[in-house]
N, C-alpha and C positions, 0 to 999 in steps of 0.2 A: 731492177729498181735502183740500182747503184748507179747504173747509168745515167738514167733519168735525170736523178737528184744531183748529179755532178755537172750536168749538160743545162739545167736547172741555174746550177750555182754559177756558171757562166755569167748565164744570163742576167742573174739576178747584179751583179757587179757592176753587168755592161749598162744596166738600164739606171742604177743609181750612180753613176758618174756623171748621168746625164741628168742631174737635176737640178734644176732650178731653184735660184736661192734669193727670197723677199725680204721685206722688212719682217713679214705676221707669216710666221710660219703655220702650217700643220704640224700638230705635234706627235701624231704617228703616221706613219707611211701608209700608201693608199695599193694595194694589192686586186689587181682586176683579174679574172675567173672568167674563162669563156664557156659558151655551152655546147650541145650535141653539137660534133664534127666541125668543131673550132677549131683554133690555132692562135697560135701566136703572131706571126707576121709568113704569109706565104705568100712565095712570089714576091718580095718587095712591099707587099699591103699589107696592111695591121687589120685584124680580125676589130681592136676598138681603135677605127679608123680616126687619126690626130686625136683620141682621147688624154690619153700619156700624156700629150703636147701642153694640152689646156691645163691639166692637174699639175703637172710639175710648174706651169708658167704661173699659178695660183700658190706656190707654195709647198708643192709637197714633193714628196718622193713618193718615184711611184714603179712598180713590178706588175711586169704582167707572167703569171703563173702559168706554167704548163705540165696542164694533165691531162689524162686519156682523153682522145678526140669520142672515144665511144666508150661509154661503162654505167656501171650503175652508179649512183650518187656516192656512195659508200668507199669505195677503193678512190674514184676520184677526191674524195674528202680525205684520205688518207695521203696521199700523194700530193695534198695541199696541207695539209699538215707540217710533213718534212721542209717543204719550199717554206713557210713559216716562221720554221725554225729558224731557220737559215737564215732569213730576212730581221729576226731579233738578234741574231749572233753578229750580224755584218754592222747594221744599226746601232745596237744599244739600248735601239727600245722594247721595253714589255708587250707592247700592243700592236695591233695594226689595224685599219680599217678597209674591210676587204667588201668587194663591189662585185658582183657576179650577174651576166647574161645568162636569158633560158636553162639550162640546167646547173648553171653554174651558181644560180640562186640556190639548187637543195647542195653544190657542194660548198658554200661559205655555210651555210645552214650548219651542217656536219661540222666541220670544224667549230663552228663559234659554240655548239651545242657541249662537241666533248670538250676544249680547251677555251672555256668562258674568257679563265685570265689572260688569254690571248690578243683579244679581241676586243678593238673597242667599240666597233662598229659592222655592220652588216647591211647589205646596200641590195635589195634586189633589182634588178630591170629587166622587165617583160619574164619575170619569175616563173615557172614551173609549179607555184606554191599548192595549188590545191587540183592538179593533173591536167590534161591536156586532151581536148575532146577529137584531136587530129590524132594522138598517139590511141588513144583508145581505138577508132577508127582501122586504124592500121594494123595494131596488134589484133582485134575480132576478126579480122578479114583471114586470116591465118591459123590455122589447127596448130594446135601441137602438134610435133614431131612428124608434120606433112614437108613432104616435096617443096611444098608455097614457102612454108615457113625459109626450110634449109638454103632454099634461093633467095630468099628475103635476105637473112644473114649474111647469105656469101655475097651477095650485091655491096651491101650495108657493108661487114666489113672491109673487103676492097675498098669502097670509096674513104673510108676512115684509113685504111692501108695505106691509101695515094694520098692523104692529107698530111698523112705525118712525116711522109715521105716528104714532100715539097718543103715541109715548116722546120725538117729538120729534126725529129721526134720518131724515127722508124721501129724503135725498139719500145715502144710505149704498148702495155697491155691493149685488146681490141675484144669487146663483145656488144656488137649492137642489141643483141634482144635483150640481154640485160639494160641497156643506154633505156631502150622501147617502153621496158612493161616499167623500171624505174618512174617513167615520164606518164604511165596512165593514170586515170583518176584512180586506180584501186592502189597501182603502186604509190603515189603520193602521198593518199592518205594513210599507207603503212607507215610512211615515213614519218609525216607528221607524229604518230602516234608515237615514236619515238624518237624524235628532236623536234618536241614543239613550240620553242621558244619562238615568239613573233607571232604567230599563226594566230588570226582573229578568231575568235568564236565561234562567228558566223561566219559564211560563205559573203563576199564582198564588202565584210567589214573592215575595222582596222583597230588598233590598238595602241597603247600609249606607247614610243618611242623606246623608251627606257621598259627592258622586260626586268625578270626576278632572277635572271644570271648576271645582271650588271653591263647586258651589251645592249645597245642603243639600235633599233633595228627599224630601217626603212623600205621602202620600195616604188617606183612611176612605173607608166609603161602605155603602150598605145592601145589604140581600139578602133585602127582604120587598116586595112589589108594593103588597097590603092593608094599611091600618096602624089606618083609622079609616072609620067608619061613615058617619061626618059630614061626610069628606072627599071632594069632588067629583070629583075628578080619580081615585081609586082604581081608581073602578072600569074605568077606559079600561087605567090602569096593570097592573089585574090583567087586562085581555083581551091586552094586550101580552106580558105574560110566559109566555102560552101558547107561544112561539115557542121559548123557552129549554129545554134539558135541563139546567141547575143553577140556581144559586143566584141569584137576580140580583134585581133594583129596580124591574123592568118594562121598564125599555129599555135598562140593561146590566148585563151579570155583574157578580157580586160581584170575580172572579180577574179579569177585565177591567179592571178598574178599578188595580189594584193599580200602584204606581210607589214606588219607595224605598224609605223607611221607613214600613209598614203598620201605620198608627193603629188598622185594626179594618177590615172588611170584610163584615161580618157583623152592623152596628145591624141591628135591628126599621124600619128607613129606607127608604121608597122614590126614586124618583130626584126628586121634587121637595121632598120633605121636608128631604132633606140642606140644601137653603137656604133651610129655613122656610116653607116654600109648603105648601098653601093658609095664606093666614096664620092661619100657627104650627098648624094641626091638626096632630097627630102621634100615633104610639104613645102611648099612655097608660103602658104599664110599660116604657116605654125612653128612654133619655138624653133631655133634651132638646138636639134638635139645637143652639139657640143653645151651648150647654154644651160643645160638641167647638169651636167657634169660640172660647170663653174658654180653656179650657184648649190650644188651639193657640198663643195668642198668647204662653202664661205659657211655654211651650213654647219658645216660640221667643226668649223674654227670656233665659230660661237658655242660649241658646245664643249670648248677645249679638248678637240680628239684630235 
């Protein structure tokens, strides 16, 4: 973990010398959270493809965190914690407003949950919030302690293996079935039960912005599988959404997703487009995703965070 968190600090140094500096600043720094078998930049590509670019060019400082490519919401929530720290020690400031893809929604969740004062904000996109009928899918198809299972894993984490490997991250903890059952509707809504700040009521509702720990909590995300012709990944995405009975991104609901205050739930987005991947294919007659990341940040000036 020592490693990590030093390999972390690097980082964390390298990406805030590179910020951009406006008339109207943000007054805390914008902390982005990838999800299952993310990365930071592999191969030369940014996992939140020219994200960075836009947020800092808006004013802010901005970190992209690195935790486990595969885990349960919980240690990566811990492992963002420390990075955290780190990023008020280097800063100055008390807070930060942290932004997290697919799983990386339950890990700002975690953090913002235990260290409220942390935190000024909480940013889901294409969220994990109320489980995933594609992990559910996957995990039933598998017995316990079967042959199926054991290859599941050792596939799962190999490919997490080789991610960390390329991003640069080799020594970071790995257990996909933890990442799996974290990500199904039963493990979600354990989680919910104990960090339920955000989390609407109901299933596809939303709630006021501001919860009762003092953190500001949002979330978008799409509800189209296909987006682009061109785009490589689509098509995996559209055989993934066969799973679904509504609206969803390829590997989670639209209403799933939902935490806070709901910026839209419903782009023309699928679940890798929301952070510009493939780079920048997208809907041709819908927002550009960079564009929900600008207007997030102006967003969040108006609310002096």
């Amino acid at each position: 973990m020592k490693q990590h968190v030093l390999a972390a600090l690097v980082g964390l140094f390298t990406l805030f010398s590179q910020a951009a500096y406006s008339n109207e600043r943000l007054e805390y720094p914008v902390v982005l959270v990838h999800g299952l078998f993310g990365f930071d930049n592999l191969l030369g590509v940014d996992y939140f493809y020219r994200v960075p670019s836009v947020i800092q060019d808006e004013g802010a400082a901005v970190y992209v965190a690195e935790v486990s490519s595969a885990h349960n919401s919980e240690l990566r929530g811990e492992q963002l914690l420390e990075q955290v720290a780190l990023i008020r020690a280097i800063t100055g400031k008390d807070k930060v407003n942290l932004i997290g893809h697919s799983q990386g929604a339950q890990t700002i969740r975690y953090v913002a949950s235990i260290k409220p004062q942390w935190v000024a904000s909480a940013t889901s996109v294409g969220g994990v919030n109320w489980g995933s009928r594609f992990a559910d899918v996957v995990r039933g198809g598998v017995d316990s302690g079967s042959f199926s299972e054991a290859f599941l894993a050792s596939l799962a984490n190999g490919l997490a293996g080789l991610i960390d490997l390329l991003s640069g991250k080799a020594t970071a903890p790995k257990d996909a079935l933890e990442a799996l059952a974290a990500l199904t509707t039963e493990g979600s809504l354990a989680f919910n039960q104990k960090y339920p700040e955000g989390i609407p009521a109901t299933y596809c509702g939303q709630t006021n912005a501001l919860a009762d720990n003092g953190v500001y909590y949002f979330s978008w995300s799409g509800s189209k599988a296909w987006t682009n012709m061109f785009d490589p990944a689509d098509s995996a995405l559209l055989l993934f959404s066969q799973v679904f009975n509504e609206a969803n991104d390829g590997l989670v609901s639209a209403c799933s997703s939902n935490l806070g205050q709901v910026i839209g739930n419903n782009f023309k987005m699928n679940h890798l487009d929301q952070v510009n991947q493939t780079i920048g294919i997208h809907h041709l007659f819908e927002t550009d995703p960079l564009t929900l990341y600008r207007q997030h940040i102006r967003r969040l000036k108006g609310l002096n965070l």
